[in-house]
ZAMARGU-4260 file (C-alpha; in steps of 0.2 Angstrom, whole numbers, plus 5000, padded with zeros to 4 digits):
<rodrens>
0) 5175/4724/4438 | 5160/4736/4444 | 5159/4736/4464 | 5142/4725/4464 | 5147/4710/4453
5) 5164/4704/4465 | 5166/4695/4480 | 5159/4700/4494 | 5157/4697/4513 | 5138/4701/4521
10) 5143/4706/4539 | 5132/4710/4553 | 5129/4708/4573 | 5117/4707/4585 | 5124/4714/4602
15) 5120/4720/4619 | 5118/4738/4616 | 5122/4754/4603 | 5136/4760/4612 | 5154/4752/4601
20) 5165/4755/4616 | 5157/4745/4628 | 5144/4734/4621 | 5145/4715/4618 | 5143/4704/4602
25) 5126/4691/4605 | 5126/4686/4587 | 5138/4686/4570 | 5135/4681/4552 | 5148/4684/4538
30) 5139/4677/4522 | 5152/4678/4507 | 5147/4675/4487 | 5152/4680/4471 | 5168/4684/4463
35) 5169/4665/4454 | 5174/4655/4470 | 5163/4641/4483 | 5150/4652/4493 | 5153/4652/4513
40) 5142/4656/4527 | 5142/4657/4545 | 5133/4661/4562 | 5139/4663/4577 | 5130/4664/4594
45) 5141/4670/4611 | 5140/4671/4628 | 5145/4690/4630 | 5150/4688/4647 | 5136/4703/4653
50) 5118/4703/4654 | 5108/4707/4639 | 5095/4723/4643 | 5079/4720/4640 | 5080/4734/4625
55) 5092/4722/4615 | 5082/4707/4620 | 5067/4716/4612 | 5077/4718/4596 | 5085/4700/4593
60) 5075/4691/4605 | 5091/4682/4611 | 5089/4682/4632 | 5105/4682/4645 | 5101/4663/4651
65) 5100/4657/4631 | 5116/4665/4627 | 5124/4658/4643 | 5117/4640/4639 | 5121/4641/4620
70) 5133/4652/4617 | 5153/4651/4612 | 5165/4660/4624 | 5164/4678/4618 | 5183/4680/4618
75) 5182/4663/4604 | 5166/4671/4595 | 5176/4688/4591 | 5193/4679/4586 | 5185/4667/4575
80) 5172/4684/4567 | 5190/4693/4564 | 5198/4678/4558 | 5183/4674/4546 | 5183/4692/4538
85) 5200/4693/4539 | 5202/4675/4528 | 5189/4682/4514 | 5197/4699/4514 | 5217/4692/4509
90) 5212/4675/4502 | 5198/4680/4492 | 5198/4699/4489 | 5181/4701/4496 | 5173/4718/4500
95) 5163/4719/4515 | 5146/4724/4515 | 5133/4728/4528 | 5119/4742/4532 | 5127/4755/4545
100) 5141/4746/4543 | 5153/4756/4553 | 5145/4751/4569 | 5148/4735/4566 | 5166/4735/4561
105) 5171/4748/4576 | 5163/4736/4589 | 5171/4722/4583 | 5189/4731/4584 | 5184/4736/4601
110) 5181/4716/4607 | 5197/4711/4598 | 5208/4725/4609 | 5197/4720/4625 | 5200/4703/4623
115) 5219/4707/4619 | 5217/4700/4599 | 5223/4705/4585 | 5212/4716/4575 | 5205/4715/4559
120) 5215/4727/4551 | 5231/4718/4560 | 5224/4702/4554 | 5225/4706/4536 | 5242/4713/4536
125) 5241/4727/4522 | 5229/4721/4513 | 5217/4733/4506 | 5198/4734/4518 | 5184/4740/4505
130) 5169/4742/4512 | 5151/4744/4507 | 5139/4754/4516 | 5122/4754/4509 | 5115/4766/4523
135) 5130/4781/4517 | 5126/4773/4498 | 5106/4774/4500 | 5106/4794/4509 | 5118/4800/4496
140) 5106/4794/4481 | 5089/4796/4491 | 5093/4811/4499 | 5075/4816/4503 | 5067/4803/4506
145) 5053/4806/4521 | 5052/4794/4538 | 5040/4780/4532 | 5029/4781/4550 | 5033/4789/4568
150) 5040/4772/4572 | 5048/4769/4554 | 5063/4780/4548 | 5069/4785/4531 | 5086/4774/4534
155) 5078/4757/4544 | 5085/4742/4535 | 5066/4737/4532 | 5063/4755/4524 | 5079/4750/4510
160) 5072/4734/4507 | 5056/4739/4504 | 5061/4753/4492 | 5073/4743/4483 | 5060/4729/4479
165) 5065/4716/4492 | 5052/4706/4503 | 5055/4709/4522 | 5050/4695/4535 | 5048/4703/4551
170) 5049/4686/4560 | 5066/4684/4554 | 5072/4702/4554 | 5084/4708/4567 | 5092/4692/4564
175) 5110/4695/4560 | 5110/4682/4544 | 5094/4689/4538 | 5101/4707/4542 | 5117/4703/4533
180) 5108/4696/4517 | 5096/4707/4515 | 5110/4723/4516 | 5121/4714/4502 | 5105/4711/4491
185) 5101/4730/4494 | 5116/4735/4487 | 5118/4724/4471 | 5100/4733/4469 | 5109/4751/4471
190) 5122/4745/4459 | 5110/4738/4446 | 5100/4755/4446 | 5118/4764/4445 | 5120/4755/4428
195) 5103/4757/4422 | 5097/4771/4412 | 5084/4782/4424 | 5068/4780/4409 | 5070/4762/4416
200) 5070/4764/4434 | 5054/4758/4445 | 5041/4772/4444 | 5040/4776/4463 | 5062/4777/4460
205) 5059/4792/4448 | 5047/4799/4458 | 5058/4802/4471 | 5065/4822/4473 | 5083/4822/4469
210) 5087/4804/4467 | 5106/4802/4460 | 5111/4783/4458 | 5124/4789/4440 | 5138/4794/4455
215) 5140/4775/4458 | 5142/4770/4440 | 5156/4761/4433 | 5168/4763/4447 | 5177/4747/4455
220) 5177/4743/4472 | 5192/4753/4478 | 5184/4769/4468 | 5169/4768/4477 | 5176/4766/4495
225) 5186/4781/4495 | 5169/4789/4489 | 5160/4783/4502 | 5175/4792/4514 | 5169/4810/4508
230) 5149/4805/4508 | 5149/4797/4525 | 5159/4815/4531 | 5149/4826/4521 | 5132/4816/4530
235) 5137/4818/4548 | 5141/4836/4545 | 5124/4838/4539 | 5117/4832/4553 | 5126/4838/4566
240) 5123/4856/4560 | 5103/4851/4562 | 5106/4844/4580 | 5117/4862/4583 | 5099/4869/4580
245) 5095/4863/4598 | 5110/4859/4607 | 5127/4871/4600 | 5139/4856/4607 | 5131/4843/4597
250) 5144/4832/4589 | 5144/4819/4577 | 5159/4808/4571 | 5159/4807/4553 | 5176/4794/4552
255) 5170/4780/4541 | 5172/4765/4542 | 5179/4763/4559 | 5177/4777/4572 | 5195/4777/4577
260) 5202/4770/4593 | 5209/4783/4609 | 5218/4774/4619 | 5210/4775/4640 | 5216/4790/4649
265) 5228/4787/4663 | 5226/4802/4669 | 5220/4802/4687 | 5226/4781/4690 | 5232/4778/4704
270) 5252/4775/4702
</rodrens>
């Protein structure tokens, strides 16, 4: 079976920051269709235990007093995300898709060692983790795409959807259900163009310098994974040479999908 017809799990959060070795989940959705068995979806809202900053409120609008007021114990919130993935992943086969995906699965592996959990590679005990990434999908087959406005990259969420036809409701944007959903509609489109003959793509598709969706076709799940291994690689290099431009140390960690996990330096503790 081609990668965009199976099971898949739609992940996504809203948290309390960008930075996955300290930031907090707010909000999780897993959303899971296809692959011929019952559809299953869920929301979560937790109290991260930390005060939301005003830049994360202004994304999610999801204040420190209504998580505090509303929100599951963060520790429960993450075991039950893990578990949830975890349960699609060996019951179901399920592939996990999402937009920037990586960020999402390294902060939740990050919760789950705070809180002393099992992670969600542990949870599913050899079982293969396939992952979809329709940010690494979308730069590798529209590679020149242009920054729609000064406030509107090339690679926003709302940028994808639009290009791939999809109707984009800024009220509901940023929410991690919508986000999660619109990211797994995004890539059955990328899929569907991948099996459709370019003379039938959407005109503004064509009209696009260099675009390439043939490198996705007919591969299964596990093909395109280990694919989307070298693209993510071959991305962050690219752009870390343009930041070298300005700053020579610029670094930029092209592991995909999950930055991997250093242990905290003891050097220095006291004894």
């Amino acid at each position: 079976m081609t990668w965009h017809l199976g099971r898949l799990s739609a992940f996504d959060l809203e948290t309390t920051g960008v930075d996955v070795e300290n930031d907090r989940i707010v909000t999780a959705a897993v959303h899971t269709r296809g692959g011929g068995l019952d559809d299953d979806s869920v929301e979560w809202l937790a109290d991260p235990g930390i005060e939301i900053p005003a830049e994360a409120y202004d994304v999610h609008k999801i204040s420190t007093e209504h998580a505090r007021a509303h929100g599951e114990p963060a520790e429960q919130v993450v075991h039950d995300v893990a578990a949830r993935l975890a349960s699609h992943i060996v019951l179901g086969g399920a592939g996990i898709v999402g937009h920037n995906v990586s960020y999402d699965l390294t902060l939740l592996d990050r919760e789950c060692r705070r809180y002393g959990l099992p992670t969600l590679h542990e949870r599913i005990d050899g079982h293969p983790l396939y992952v979809i990434d329709t940010r690494v999908l979308d730069q590798h087959a529209v590679p020149y795409r242009k920054r729609v406005s000064e406030t509107q990259g090339a690679r926003q969420l709302i940028t994808l959807a639009q290009f791939y036809g999809l109707e984009w409701d800024d009220t509901a944007a940023h929410g991690c259900s919508y986000d999660a959903i619109a990211a797994a509609m995004i890539a059955h489109q990328i899929g569907q163009l991948a099996h459709t003959p370019r003379r039938l793509w959407p005109d503004h598709v064509r009209a696009e310098k260099r675009v390439r969706f043939e490198p996705f076709r007919d591969l299964s799940i596990a093909e395109l994974h280990a694919r989307q291994i070298d693209l993510a690689a071959e991305q962050a290099a690219g752009l870390q040479a343009h930041f070298r431009k300005s700053n020579p140390d610029a670094v930029v960690d092209g592991a995909w999908p999950l930055r991997p996990w250093v242990e905290p330096s003891t050097e220095g503790a006291p004894a």
